[in-house]
N, C-alpha and C positions, 0 to 999 in steps of 0.2 A: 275621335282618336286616330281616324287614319286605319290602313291596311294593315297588318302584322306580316313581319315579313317573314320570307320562307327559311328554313333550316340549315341552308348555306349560304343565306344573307347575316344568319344571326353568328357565323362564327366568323366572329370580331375579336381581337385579342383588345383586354377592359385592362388595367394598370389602375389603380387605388394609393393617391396619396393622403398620406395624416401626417400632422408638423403637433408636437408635443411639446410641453414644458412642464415638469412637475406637477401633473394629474394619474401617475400610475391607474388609480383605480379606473377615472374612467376610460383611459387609454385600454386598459384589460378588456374592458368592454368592449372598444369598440374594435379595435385586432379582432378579438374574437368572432365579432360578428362579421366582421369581412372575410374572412377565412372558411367562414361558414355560406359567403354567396358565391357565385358563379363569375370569380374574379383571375386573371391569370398572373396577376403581378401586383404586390404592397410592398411601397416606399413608406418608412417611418424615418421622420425626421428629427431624430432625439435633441431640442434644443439645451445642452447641458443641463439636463435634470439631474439633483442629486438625493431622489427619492427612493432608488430604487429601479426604477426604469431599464436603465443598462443590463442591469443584473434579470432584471424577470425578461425583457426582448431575447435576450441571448439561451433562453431556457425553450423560447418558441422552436416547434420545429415542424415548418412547412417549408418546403425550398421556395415558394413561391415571393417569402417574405426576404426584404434586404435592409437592409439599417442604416441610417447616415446619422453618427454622430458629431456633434460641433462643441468646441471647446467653450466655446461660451454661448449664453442667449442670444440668438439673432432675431428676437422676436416672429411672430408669425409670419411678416411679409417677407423677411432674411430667410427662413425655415424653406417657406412654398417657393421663394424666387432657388434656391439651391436644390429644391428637390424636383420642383418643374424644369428646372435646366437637366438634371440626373435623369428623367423620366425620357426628355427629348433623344439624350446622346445614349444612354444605357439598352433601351427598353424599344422604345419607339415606337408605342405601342398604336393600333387604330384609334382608341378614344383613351382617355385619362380623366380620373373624376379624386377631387380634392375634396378633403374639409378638416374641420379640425378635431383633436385628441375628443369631445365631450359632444361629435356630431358622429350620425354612423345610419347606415341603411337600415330604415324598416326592412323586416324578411321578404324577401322577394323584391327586393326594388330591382337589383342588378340583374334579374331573368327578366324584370317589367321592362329595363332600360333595352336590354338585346333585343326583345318581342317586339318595339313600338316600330314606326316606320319613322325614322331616322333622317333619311332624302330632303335634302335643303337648308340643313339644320348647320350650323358650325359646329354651337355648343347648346347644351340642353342643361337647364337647373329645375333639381325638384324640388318638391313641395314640401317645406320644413316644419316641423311640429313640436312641440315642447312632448315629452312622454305621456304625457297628461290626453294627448289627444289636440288641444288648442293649437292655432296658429300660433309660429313662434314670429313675434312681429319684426327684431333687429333681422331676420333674412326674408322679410317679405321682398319680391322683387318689384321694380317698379320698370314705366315706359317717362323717359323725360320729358317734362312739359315744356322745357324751354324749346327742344325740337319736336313736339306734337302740340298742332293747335288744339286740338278737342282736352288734351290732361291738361294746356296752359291754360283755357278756360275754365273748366271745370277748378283746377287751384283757386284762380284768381278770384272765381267767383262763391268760395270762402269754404269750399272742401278741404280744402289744406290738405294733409299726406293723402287723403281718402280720393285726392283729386288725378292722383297719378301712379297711389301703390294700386298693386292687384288686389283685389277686396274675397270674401272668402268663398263666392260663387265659383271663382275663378279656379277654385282649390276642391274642386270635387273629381274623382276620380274619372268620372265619365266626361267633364268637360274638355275642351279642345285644345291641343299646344297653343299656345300666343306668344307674340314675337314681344321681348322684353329690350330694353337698352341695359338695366344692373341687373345682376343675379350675384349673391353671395358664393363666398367660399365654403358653403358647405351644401356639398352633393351637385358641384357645378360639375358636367361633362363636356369634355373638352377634347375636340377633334385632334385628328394629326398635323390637320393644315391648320387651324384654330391657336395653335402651341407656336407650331411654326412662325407666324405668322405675328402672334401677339407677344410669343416670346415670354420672359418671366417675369415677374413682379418687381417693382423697383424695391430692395430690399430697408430702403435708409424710410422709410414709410413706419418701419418697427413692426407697429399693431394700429389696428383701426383704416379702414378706407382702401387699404392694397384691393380690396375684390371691387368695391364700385368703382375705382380709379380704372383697372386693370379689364372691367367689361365694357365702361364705357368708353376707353380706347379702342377695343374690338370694332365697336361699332362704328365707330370715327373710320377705321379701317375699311368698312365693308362688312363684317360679317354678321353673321347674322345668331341674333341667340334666344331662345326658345325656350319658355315656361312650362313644364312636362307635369300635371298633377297626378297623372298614374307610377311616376316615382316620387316614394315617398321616404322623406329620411326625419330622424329626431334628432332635437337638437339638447342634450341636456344641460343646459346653461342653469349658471347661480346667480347671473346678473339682473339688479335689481331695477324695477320699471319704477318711476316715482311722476306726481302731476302733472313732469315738465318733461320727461321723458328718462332716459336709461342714467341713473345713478353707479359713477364710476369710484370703487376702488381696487388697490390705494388710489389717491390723489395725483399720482403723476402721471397714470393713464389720458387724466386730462387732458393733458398737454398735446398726447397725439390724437385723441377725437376731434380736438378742434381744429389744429394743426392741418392735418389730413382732410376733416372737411371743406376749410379752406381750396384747397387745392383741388378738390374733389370739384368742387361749387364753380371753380373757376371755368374747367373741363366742360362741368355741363352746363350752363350758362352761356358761355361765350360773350357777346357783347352787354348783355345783362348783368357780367357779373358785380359790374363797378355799382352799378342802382341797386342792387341787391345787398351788399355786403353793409351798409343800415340797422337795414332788416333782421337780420342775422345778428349783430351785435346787440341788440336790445332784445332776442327774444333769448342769447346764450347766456344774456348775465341776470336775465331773472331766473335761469335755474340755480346762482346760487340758495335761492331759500331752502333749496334740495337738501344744500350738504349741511344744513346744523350750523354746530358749532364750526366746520370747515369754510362758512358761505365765505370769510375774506380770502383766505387761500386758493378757495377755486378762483377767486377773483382773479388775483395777482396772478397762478399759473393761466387764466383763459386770456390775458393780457397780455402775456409773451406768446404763447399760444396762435395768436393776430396778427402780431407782429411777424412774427417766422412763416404765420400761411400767407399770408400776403405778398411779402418777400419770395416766397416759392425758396425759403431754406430749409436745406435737408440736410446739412450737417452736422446740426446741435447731436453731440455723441449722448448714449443713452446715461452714461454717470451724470451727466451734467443738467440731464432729465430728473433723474433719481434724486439730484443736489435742489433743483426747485420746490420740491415738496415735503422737503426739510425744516 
């Protein structure tokens, strides 16, 4: 775990963003529990929720807390690219650590994050959990195999995700930081030069893929980002696992997992991407047996879906998302 560093190493001023969209309840939670860590500054990014949200935010009362409200959904990548821009010019804080309305710091992560020794790191992501205690697998982070010979072997020679995610050895508390290429949006810490530097998420992304996109740019960059298992955050997710992997509704989320993976795939790939995208296409259209009675419609939306990640199009406006899965 490295040295812990001394008591005028650890005052660092920490900045907490949460990007929300009509989860009240467990946005309550997780406010609350940031509020509750050793945090100096929470941005909430109220994606026009009309649950309620506005009205219970505006009853909190910590100065510490500030609120950005948006007249309409800008999905999570629109949310995090406008509050990581707010965080930059407002705050400007040493580190900055994101996730979302139904992810929140186990107690004591944010004295774990100040305590560990820091020196070298860009950004640091912790170690995500379902409440239950299990690894939560949609934020396992991974090391990319197309730029690391030992994960491209290991894949190739029929590990598949086991070949290049972190596995659960990796997630014990006492084990070692590890240098990762993706870490998710939720309890990713993020330097002042890190921000600077990477700048904010392309917002026309919606949902799905702005965190892997957005770290493996980092890296493309230079910098460097780090696996931390003694920060540990949960992740309270509803999203369902099925045979073939995460079962999305509604239906027109579709369009941005694959979408987004696309482009994500291209990023990390590089010359491989074009032999690769086969592959890809036959293993994303046997998940429709996933959806039921939906398998044609995932069809038809994972077919425009291809089309527009391919393309590297990022205009398709969200109504006309909404209008697909009609």
């Amino acid at each position: 775990m490295g040295r812990q560093l001394s008591s005028s190493e650890n005052r660092i001023s920490v900045a907490a963003i949460v990007v929300t969209h009509r989860r009240l309840e467990k946005l309550r939670e997780t406010v609350t529990r940031l509020l509750e860590e050793p945090i100096d500054h929470l941005i909430v990014f109220d994606n026009a929720s009309d649950d309620g949200t506005a009205e219970w935010l505006r009853q909190v009362q910590d100065q510490r807390l500030v609120v950005r409200y948006s007249a309409r959904n800008l999905g999570g990548a629109g949310g995090f690219s406008a509050a990581m821009s707010d965080a930059r010019q407002m705050i400007d804080a040493d580190w900055t650590v994101v996730m979302d309305d139904d992810g929140r710091p186990v107690p004591g992560a944010i004295a774990a994050f100040r305590e560990m020794d820091r020196r070298g790191w860009d950004a640091l992501g912790a170690a995500v959990f379902h409440p239950d205690g299990t690894v939560c697998e949609m934020n396992r982070p991974y090391r990319n195999p197309f730029w690391r010979g030992r994960e491209f072997l290991r894949t190739l020679g029929g590990k598949g995700r086991a070949g290049f995610h972190l596995q659960n050895d990796a997630y014990r508390p006492d084990a070692p930081v590890v240098d990762v290429d993706m870490s998710s949006f939720v309890g990713l810490f993020l330097s002042r030069d890190a921000l600077a530097t990477a700048g904010a998420p392309d917002p026309r992304l919606f949902i799905y893929g702005d965190d892997q996109l957005y770290t493996l740019n980092m890296r493309r960059r230079g910098l460097r980002i780090g696996f931390a298992p003694q920060i540990r955050f949960e992740h309270d997710t509803e999203a369902q696992q099925a045979a073939s992997g995460l079962v999305l509704s509604p239906l027109w989320k579709v369009y941005y997992m694959y979408r987004n993976a696309l482009i994500a795939y291209r990023v990390a790939a590089g010359a491989l991407f074009w032999p690769l995208v086969p592959v890809l296409l036959i293993k994303w259209r046997r998940k429709s047996r996933d959806y039921g009675a939906d398998a044609a419609k995932f069809r038809e939306i994972l077919s425009i879906a291809v089309r527009d990640g391919l393309a590297g199009r990022l205009e398709r406006s969200h109504d006309e998302v909404l209008e697909l899965a009609k």
